[in-house]
N, C-alpha and C positions, 0 to 999 in steps of 0.2 A: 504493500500500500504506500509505495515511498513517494508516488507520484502525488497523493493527497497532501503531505507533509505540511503542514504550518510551517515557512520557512525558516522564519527567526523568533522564538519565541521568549529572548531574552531580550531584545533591544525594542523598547518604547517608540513611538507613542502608536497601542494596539488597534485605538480608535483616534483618528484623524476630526479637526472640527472643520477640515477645508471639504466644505463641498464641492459634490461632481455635480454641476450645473449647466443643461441642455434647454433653451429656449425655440420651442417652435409653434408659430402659428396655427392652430386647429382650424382645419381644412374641412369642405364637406366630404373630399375623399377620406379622409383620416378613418378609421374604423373603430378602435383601441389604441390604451395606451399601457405599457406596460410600465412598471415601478419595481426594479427588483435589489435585492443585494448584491454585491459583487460577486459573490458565491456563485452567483449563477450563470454571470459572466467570464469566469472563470473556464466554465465549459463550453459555452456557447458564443457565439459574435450576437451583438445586434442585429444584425441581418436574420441570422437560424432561429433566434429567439423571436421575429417577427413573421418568418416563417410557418414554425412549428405552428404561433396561435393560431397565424391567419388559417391553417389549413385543418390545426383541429375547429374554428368554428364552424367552416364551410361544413363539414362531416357532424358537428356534433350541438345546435344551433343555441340547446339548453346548458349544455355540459361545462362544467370548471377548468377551465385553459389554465387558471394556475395552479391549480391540481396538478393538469395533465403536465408542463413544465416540472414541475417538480420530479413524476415520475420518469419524464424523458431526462433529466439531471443526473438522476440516481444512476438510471441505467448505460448513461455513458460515464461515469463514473464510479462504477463495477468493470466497465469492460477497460476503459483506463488503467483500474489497481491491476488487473490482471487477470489471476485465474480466482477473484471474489466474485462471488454471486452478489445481486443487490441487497438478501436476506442476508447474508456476511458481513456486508459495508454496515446494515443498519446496525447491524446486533454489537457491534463493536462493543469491550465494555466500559464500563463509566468510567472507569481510572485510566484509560487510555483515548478517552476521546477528543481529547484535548491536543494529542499528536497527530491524529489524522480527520478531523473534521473542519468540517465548516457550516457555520450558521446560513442558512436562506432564508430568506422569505420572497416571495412571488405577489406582487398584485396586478389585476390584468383589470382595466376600468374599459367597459364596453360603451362607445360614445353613438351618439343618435338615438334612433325613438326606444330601443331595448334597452337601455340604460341602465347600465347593472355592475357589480363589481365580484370579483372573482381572488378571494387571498388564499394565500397555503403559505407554510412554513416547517421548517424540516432541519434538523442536527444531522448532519452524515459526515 
C-alpha cells in the first residue's frame, strides 16, 4: 500500500489556510458542480471526475454521483495499492490508518430545475 502513503507526516503545516480558489460563471450549459477534497483528486483529474458524474447521471437520473465517486475512488485505489481488494483498503486497522489513508469527502450540487445535492464521505 506504499502508493497511499501520507508523504511527510512529521513536517507541519497538515492543514493549509491558503485556499484553492476557482471562479466561474454558471452557464445554462453548466449541469453540476462538484466540491471535493483533495483526496479525490488525488486519483482523478478534473476532467474524469467531471466525466464519471456526467455519465453516471445520464445512466442513473435519481442516483448519488457522490456516492458513486467515492466508490469509483476506492476502487482505483485498491487496484493502485496493488494486489488489495477494496474490502482490504477499507478494513485497514485503526492504529495504522493514519499511514495509509486519506480523508474524502465528495459533494456533487445538481444545478437547474432538479436541484438537489448529493455528499458522501469516506476514510481509506
Amino acid at each position: 500500500m506504499g502508493i497511499l502513503r501520507v508523504r511527510d507526516l512529521k513536517s507541519p503545516p497538515y492543514v493549509s489556510t491558503e485556499p484553492s480558489l476557482n471562479v466561474h460563471k454558471i452557464s445554462t450549459s453548466d449541469q453540476f458542480v462538484i466540491v471535493a477534497s483533495d483526496g479525490l483528486f488525488d486519483f482523478f483529474s478534473n476532467e474524469e471526475a467531471v466525466n464519471l458524474v456526467e455519465s453516471y447521471i445520464l445512466s442513473n437520473p435519481h442516483g448519488d454521483p457522490a456516492k458513486f465517486l467515492i466508490e469509483e475512488l476506492v476502487t482505483k485505489a485498491a487496484d493502485s495499492a496493488g494486489s488489495f481488494t477494496t474490502e482490504e483498503l477499507m478494513n485497514v486497522p485503526d492504529g495504522r490508518r493514519r499511514k495509509y489513508h486519506d480523508d474524502v469527502t465528495v459533494m456533487v450540487i445538481i444545478l437547474g430545475m432538479n436541484k438537489r445535492t448529493s455528499k458522501a464521505s469516506i476514510c481509506i
